[in-house]
Each structure stands twice: as C-alpha cells, then as structure tokens.
Backbone and ligand atoms as CSV (ligand in chain L), in Angstrom:
chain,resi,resn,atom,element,x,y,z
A,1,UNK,N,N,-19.847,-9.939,-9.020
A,1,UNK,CA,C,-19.697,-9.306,-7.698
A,1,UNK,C,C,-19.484,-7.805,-7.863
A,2,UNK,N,N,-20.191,-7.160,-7.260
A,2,UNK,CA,C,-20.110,-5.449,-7.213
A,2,UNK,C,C,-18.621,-5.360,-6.270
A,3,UNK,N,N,-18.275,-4.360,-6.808
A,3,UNK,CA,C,-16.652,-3.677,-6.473
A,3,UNK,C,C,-17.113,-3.431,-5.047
A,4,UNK,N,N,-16.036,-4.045,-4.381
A,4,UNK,CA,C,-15.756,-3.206,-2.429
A,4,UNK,C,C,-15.792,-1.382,-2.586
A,5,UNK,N,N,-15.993,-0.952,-1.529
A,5,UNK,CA,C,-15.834,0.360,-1.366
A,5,UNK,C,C,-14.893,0.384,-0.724
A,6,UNK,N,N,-13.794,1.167,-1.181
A,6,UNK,CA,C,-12.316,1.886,-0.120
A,6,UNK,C,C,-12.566,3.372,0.119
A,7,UNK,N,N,-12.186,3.732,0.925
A,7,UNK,CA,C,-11.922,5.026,1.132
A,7,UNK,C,C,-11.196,5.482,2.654
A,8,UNK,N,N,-10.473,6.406,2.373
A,8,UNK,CA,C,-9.826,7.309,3.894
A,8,UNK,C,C,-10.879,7.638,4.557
A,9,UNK,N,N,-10.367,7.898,6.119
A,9,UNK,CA,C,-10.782,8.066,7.317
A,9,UNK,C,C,-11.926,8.999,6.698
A,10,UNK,N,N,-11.564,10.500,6.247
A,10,UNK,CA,C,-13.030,11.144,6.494
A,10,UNK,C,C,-13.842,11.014,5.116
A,11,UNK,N,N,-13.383,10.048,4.227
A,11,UNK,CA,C,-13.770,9.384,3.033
A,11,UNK,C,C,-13.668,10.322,1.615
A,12,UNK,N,N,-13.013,11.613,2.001
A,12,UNK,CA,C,-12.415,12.423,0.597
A,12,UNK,C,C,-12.167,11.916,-0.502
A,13,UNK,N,N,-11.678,10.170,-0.123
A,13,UNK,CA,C,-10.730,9.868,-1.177
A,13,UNK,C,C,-11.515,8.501,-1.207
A,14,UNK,N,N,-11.803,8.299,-2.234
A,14,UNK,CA,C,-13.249,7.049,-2.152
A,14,UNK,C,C,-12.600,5.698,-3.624
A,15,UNK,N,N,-12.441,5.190,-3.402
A,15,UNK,CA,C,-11.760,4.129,-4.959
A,15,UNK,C,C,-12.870,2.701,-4.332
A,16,UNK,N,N,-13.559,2.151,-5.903
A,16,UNK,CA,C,-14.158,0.952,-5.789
A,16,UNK,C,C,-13.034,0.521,-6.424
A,17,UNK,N,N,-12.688,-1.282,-5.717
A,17,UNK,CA,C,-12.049,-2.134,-6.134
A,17,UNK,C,C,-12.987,-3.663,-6.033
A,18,UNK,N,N,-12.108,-4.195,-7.344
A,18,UNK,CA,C,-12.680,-5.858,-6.686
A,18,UNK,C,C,-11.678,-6.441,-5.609
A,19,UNK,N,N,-12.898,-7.123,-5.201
A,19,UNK,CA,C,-12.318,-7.928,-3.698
A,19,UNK,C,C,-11.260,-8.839,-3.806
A,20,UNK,N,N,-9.954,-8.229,-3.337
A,20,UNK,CA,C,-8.759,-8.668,-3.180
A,20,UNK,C,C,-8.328,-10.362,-2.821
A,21,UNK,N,N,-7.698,-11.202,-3.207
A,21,UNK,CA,C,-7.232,-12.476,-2.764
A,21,UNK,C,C,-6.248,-12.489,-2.103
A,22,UNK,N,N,-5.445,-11.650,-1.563
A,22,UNK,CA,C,-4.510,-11.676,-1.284
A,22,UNK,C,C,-4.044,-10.344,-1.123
A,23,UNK,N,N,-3.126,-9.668,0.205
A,23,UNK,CA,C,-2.594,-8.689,0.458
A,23,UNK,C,C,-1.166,-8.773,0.450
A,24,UNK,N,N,-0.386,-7.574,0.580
A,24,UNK,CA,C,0.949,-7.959,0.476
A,24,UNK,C,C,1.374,-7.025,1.943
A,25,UNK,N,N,2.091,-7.150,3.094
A,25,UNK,CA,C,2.821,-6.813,4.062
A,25,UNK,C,C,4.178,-6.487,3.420
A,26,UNK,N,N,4.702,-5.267,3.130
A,26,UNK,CA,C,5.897,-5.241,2.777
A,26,UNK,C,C,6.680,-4.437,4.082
A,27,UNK,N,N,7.778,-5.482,4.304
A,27,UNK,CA,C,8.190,-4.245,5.390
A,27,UNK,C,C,9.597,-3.726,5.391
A,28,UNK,N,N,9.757,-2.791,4.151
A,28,UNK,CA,C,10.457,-1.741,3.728
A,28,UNK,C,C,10.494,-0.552,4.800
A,29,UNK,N,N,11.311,0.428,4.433
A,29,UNK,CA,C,11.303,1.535,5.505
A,29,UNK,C,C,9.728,1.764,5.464
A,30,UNK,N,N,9.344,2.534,4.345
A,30,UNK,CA,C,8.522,3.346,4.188
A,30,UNK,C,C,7.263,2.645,4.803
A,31,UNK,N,N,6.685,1.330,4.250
A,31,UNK,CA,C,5.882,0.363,4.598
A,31,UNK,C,C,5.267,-0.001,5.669
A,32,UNK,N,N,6.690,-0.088,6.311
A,32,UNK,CA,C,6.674,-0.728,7.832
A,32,UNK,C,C,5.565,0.098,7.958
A,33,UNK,N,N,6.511,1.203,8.119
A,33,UNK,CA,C,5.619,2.617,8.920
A,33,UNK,C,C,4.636,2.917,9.111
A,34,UNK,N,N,3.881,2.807,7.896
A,34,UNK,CA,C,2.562,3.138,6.845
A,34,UNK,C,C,1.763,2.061,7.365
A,35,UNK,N,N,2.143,1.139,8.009
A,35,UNK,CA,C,1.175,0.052,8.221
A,35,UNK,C,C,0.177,-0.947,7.169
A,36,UNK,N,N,0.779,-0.058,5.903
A,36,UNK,CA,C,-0.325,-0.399,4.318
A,36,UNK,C,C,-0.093,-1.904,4.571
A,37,UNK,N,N,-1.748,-2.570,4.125
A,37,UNK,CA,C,-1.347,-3.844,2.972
A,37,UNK,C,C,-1.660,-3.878,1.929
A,38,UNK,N,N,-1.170,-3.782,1.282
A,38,UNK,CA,C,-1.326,-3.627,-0.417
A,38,UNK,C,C,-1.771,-4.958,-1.464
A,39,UNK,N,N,-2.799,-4.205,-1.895
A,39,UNK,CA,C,-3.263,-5.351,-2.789
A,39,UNK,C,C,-3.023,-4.521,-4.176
A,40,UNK,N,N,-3.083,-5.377,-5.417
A,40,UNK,CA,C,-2.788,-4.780,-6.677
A,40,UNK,C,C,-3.418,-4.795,-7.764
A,41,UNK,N,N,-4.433,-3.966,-7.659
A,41,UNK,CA,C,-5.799,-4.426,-8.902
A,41,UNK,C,C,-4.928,-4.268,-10.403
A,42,UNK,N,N,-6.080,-5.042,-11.052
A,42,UNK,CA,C,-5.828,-5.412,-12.386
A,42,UNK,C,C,-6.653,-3.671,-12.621
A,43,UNK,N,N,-5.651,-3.044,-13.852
A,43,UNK,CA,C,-6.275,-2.018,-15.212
A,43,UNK,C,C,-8.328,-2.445,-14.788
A,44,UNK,N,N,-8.705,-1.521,-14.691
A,44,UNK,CA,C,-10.343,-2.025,-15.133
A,44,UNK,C,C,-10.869,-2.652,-13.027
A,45,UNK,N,N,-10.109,-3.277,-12.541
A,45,UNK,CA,C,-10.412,-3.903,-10.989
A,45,UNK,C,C,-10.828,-2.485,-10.086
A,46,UNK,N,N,-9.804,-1.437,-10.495
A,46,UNK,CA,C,-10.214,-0.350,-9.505
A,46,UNK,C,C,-10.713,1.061,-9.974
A,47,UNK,N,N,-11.122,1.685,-9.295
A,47,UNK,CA,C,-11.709,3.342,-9.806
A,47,UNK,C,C,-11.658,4.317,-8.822
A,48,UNK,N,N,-10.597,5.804,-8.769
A,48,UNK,CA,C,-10.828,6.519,-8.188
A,48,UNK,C,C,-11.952,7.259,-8.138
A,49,UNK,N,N,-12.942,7.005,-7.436
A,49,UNK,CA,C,-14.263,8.012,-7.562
A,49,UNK,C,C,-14.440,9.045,-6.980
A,50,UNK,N,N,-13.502,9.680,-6.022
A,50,UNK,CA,C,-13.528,10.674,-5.296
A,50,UNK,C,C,-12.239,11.148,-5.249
A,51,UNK,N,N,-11.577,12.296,-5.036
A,51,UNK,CA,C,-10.556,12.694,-4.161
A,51,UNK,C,C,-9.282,12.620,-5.045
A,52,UNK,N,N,-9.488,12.661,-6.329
A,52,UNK,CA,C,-8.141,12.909,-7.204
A,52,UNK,C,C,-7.157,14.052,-6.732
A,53,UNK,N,N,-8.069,15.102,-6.091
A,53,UNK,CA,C,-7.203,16.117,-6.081
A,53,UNK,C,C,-7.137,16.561,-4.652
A,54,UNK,N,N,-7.702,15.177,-3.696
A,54,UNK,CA,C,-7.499,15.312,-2.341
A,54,UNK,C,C,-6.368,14.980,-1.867
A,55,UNK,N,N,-5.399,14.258,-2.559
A,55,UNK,CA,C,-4.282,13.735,-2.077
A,55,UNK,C,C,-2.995,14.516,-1.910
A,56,UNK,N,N,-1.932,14.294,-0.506
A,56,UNK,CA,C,-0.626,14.861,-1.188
A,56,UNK,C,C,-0.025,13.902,-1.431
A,57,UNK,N,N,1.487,13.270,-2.228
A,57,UNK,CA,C,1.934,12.215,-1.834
A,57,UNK,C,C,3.630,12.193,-1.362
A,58,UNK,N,N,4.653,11.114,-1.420
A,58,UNK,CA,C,5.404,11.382,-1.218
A,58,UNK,C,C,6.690,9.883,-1.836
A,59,UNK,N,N,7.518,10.377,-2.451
A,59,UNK,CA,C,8.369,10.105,-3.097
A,59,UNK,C,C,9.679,10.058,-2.265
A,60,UNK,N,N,10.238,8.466,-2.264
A,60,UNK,CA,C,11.600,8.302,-1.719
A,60,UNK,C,C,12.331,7.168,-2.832
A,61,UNK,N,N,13.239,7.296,-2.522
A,61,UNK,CA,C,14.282,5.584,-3.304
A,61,UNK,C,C,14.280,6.109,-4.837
A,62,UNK,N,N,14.234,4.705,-5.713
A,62,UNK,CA,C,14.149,5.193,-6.452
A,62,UNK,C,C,13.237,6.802,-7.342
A,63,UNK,N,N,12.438,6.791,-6.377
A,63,UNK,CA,C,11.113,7.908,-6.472
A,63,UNK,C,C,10.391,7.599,-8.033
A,64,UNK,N,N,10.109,6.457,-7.804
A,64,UNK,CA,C,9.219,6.199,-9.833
A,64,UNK,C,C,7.538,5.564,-8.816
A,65,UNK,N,N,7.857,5.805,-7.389
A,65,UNK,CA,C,6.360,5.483,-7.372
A,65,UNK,C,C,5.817,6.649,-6.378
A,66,UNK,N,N,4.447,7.234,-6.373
A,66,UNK,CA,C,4.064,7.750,-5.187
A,66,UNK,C,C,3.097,7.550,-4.529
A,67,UNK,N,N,3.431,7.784,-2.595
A,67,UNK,CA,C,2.689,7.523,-2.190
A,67,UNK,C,C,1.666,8.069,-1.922
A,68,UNK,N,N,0.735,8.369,-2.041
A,68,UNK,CA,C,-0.575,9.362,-2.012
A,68,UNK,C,C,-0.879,9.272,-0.236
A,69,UNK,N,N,-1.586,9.901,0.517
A,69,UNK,CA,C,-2.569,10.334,1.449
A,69,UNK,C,C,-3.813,11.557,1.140
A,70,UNK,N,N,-4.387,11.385,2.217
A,70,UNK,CA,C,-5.694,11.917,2.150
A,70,UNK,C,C,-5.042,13.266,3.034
A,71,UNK,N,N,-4.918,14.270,2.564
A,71,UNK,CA,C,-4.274,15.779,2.886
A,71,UNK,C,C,-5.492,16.305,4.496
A,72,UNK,N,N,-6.512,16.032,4.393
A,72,UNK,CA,C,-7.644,16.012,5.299
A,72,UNK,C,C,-7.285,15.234,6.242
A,73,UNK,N,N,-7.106,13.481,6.294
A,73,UNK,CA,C,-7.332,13.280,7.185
A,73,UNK,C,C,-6.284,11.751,7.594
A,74,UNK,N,N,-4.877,12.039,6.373
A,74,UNK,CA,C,-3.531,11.354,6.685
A,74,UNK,C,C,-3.888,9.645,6.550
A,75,UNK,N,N,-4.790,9.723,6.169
A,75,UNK,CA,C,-4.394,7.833,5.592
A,75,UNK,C,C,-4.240,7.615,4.375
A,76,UNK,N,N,-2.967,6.823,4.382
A,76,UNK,CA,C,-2.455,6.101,3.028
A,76,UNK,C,C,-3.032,5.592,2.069
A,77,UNK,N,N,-3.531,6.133,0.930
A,77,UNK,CA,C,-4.817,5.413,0.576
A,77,UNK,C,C,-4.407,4.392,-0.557
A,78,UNK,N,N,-2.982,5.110,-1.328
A,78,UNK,CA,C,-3.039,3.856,-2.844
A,78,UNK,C,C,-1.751,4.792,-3.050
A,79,UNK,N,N,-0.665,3.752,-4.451
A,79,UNK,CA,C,0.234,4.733,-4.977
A,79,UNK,C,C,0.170,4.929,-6.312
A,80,UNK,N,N,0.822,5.551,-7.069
A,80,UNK,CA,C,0.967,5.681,-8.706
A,80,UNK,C,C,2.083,5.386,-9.133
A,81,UNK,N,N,2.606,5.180,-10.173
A,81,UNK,CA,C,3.332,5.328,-10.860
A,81,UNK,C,C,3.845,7.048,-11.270
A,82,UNK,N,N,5.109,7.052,-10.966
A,82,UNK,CA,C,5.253,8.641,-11.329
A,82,UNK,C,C,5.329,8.841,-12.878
A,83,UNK,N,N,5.667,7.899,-13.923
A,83,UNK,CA,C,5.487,7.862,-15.021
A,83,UNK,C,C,4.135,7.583,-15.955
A,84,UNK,N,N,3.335,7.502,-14.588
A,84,UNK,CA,C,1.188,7.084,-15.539
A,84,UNK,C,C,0.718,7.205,-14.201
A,85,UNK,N,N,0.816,8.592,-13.848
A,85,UNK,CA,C,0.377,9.196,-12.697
A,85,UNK,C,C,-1.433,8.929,-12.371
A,86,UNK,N,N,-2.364,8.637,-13.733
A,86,UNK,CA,C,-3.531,8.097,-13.544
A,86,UNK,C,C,-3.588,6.379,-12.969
A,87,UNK,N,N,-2.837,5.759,-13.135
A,87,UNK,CA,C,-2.807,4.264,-13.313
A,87,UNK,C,C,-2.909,3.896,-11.421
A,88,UNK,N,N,-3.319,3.357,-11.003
A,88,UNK,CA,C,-3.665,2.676,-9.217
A,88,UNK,C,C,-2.930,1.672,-9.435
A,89,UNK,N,N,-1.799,1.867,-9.207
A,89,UNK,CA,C,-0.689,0.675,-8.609
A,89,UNK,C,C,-1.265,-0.499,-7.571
A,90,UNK,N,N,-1.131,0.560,-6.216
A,90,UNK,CA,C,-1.614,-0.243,-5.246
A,90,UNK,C,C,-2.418,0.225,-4.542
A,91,UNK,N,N,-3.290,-0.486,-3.982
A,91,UNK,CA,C,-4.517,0.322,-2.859
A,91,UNK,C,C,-4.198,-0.614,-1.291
A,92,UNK,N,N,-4.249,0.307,-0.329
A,92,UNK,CA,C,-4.206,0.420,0.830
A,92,UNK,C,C,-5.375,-0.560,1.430
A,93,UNK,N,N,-5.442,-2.315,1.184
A,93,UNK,CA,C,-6.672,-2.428,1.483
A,93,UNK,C,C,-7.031,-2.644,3.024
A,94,UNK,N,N,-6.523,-1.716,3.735
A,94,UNK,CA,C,-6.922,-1.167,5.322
A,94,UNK,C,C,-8.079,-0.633,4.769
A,95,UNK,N,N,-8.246,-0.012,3.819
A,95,UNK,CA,C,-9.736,0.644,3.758
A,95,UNK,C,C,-10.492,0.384,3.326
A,96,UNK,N,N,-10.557,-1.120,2.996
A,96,UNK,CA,C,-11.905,-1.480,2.569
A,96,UNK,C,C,-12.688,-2.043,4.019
A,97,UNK,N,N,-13.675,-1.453,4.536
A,97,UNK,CA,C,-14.269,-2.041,5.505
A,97,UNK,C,C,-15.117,-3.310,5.599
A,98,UNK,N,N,-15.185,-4.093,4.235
A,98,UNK,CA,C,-16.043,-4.894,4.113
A,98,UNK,C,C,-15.012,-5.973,4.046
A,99,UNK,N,N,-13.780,-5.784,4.331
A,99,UNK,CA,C,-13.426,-6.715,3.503
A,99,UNK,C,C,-12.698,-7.510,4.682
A,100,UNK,N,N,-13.185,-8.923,4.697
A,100,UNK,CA,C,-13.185,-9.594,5.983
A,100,UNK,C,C,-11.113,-10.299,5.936
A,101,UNK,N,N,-10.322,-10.391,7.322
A,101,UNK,CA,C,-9.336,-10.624,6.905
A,101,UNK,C,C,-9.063,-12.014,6.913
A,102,UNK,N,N,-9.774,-12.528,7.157
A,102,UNK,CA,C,-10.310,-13.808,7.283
A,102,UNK,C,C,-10.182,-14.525,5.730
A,103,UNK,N,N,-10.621,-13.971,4.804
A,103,UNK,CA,C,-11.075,-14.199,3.661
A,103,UNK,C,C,-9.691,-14.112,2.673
A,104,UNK,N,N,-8.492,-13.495,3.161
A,104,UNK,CA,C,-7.359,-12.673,2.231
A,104,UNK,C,C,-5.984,-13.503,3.031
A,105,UNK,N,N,-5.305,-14.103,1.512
A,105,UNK,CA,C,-3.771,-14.141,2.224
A,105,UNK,C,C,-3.183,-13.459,2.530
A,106,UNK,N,N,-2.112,-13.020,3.667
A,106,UNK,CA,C,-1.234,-12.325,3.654
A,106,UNK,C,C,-0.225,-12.747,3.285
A,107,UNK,N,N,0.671,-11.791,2.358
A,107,UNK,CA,C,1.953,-12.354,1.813
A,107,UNK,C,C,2.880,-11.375,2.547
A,108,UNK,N,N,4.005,-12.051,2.683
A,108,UNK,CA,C,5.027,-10.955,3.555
A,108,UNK,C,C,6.402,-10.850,2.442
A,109,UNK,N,N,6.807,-10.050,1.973
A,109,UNK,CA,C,8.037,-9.691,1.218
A,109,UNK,C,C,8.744,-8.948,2.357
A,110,UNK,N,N,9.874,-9.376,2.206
A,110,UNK,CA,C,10.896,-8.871,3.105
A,110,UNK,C,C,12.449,-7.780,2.763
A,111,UNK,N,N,10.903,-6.672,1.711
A,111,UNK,CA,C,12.395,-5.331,1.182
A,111,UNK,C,C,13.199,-5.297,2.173
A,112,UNK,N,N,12.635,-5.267,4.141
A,112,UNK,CA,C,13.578,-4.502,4.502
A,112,UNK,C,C,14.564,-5.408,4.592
A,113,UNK,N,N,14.763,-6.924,4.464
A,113,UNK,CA,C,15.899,-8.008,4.622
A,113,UNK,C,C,16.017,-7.856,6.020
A,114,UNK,N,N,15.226,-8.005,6.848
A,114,UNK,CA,C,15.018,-8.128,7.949
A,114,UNK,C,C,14.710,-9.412,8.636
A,115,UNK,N,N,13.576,-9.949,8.103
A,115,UNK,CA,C,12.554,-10.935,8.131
A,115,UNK,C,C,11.781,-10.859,8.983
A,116,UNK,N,N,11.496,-9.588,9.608
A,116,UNK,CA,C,10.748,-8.915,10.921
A,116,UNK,C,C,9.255,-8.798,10.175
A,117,UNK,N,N,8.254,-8.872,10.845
A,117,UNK,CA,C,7.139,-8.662,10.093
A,117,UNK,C,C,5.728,-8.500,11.384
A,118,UNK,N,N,5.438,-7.113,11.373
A,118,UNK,CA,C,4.402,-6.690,12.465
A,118,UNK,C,C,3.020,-8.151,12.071
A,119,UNK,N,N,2.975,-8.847,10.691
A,119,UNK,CA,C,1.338,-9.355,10.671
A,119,UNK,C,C,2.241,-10.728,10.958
A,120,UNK,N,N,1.035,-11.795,10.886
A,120,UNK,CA,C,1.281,-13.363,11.494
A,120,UNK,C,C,0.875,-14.158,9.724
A,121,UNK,N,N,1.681,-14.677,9.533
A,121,UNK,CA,C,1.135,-15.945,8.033
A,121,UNK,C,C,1.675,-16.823,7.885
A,122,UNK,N,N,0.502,-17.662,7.515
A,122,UNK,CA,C,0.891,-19.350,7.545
A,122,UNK,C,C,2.026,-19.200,6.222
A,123,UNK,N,N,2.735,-18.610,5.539
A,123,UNK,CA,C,3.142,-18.281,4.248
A,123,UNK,C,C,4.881,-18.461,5.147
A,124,UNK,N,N,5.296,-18.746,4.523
A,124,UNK,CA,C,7.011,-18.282,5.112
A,124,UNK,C,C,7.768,-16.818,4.007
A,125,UNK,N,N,8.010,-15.775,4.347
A,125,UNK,CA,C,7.863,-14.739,3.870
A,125,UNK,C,C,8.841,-14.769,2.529
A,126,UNK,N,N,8.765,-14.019,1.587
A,126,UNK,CA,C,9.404,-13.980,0.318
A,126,UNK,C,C,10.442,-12.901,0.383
A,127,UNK,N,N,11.389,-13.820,-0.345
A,127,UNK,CA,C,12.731,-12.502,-0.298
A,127,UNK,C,C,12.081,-11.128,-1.068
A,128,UNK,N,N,12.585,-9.607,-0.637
A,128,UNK,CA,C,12.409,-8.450,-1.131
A,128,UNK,C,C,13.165,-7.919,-2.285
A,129,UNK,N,N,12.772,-7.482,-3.116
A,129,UNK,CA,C,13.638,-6.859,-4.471
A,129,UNK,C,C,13.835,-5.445,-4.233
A,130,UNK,N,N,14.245,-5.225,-2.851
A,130,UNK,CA,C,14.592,-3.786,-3.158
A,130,UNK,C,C,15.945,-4.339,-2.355
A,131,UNK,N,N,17.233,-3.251,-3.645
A,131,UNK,CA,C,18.988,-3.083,-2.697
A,131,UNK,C,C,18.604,-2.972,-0.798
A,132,UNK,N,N,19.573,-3.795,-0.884
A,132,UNK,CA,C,20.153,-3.883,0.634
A,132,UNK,C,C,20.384,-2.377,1.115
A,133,UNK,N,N,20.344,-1.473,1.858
A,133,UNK,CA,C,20.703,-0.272,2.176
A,133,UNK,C,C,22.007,-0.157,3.074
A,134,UNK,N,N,22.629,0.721,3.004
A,134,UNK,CA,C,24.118,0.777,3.954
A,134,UNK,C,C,23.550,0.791,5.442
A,135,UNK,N,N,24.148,0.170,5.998
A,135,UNK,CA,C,23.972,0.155,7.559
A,135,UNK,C,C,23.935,1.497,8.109
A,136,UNK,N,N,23.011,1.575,8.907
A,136,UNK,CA,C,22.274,3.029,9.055
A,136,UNK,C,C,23.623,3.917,9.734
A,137,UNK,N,N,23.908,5.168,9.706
A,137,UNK,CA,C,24.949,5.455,10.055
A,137,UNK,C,C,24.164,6.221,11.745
A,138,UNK,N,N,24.703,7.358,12.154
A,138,UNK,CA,C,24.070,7.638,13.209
A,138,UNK,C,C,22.740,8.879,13.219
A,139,UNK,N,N,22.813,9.574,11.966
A,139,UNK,CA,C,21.114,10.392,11.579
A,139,UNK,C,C,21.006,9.436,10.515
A,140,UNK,N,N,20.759,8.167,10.710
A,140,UNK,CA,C,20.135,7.407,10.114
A,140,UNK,C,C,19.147,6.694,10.684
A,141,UNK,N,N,17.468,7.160,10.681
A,141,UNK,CA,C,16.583,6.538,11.484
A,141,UNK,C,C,15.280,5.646,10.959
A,142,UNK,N,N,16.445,5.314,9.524
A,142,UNK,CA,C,15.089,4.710,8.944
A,142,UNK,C,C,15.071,3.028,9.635
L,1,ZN,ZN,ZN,-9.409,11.587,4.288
C-alpha cells in the first residue's frame, strides 16, 4: 500500500504516512484544545516531505515533547521529541484526507481524568498517564 498523504491547511507542511489502525483522542489540557487525533507511526511508517522549517511549536508539562504547527496557516500537524527533534512521534491524522473514519478505532485516554471526551467509541476509555494537576486555582484556565 502507498503511504496516505498528510498535510496542513495550506499544505506547507506535507508528511506521507502509512494508513493508521487506530487513532488516539487524548483529552489532556493541551489536546482537548487542539482537537488532534493522534496516530503513532512506526521509525520508517512516516516522512516529512515538506515544511521542516515551516513549523513553530510549543512546549508545556514536562516540555520533552513538541508540538509543531504550520506558522502559515495554524494546524497542528505532528510532535517531536525534544531530545530526537528529527524523529515523528505523532501525526495529527485530521490531515490525512483520504483517510476514511470509518475505517480507524478511536481510542480515548483520559490524561485529563475527566472521562469527558468531545469523540463517540464503542471502546470504554483508558486511564491517562499524565499526574493529576492541582485543582485549577482562579487564573487557572486550563
Ligand atoms: Zn499550513
């Protein structure tokens, strides 16, 4: 099977991946937000072909991962590792347009310990491995 095409809105940022089995819904602060579902290619599954140096990204929590966007045109496209800043952690697969959702589990992890979750899955959601956070104080709007 030839690799899916991903890429951001005005397509700066272009990565072939193989076609995902499964997405992940995480709904962490950052996550929620981002709307990402993240799938997690194998070393060799994905390729940035465009837009290495289109991205800005952004670093919270522990900060050992980042999140990249398309500086042009603000969609989330994939993150790195801040320690193998080449390596595609995760890709945003909102952007593969081919890729039917029909076809993909959704898995729901529940960082935020919420058990709130914007998508619908026949799955009953998986506890999250990220610390519990202190109860938001009052400029606390995550
Ligand atoms: Zn873009």
């Amino acid at each position: 099977m030839p690799k899916l095409k991903a890429a951001c809105h005005c397509s700066k940022v272009r990565l072939l991946i193989e076609k995902p089995d499964w997405v992940l819904d995480c709904n962490c602060t950052i996550c929620r937000r981002y709307g990402a579902l993240w799938t997690y290619p194998q070393p060799g599954d994905v390729e940035l072909v465009a837009g290495s140096d289109a991205t800005d990204s952004y670093l919270w929590g522990d900060r050992e991962l980042a999140f990249h966007r398309c500086r042009e045109c603000g969609c989330v496209t994939h993150t790195t590792p801040v320690m193998a800043p080449s390596h595609i952690f995760a890709v945003n697969a909102r952007l593969i347009p081919t890729l039917d959702p029909a076809e993909v589990t959704v898995r729901q992890r529940d960082n935020g310990h919420t058990g709130w979750f914007w998508t619908r899955s026949s799955h009953q959601w998986e506890p999250g491995g990220h610390p519990e956070m202190e109860p938001p104080g009052p400029d606390d709007w995550r």
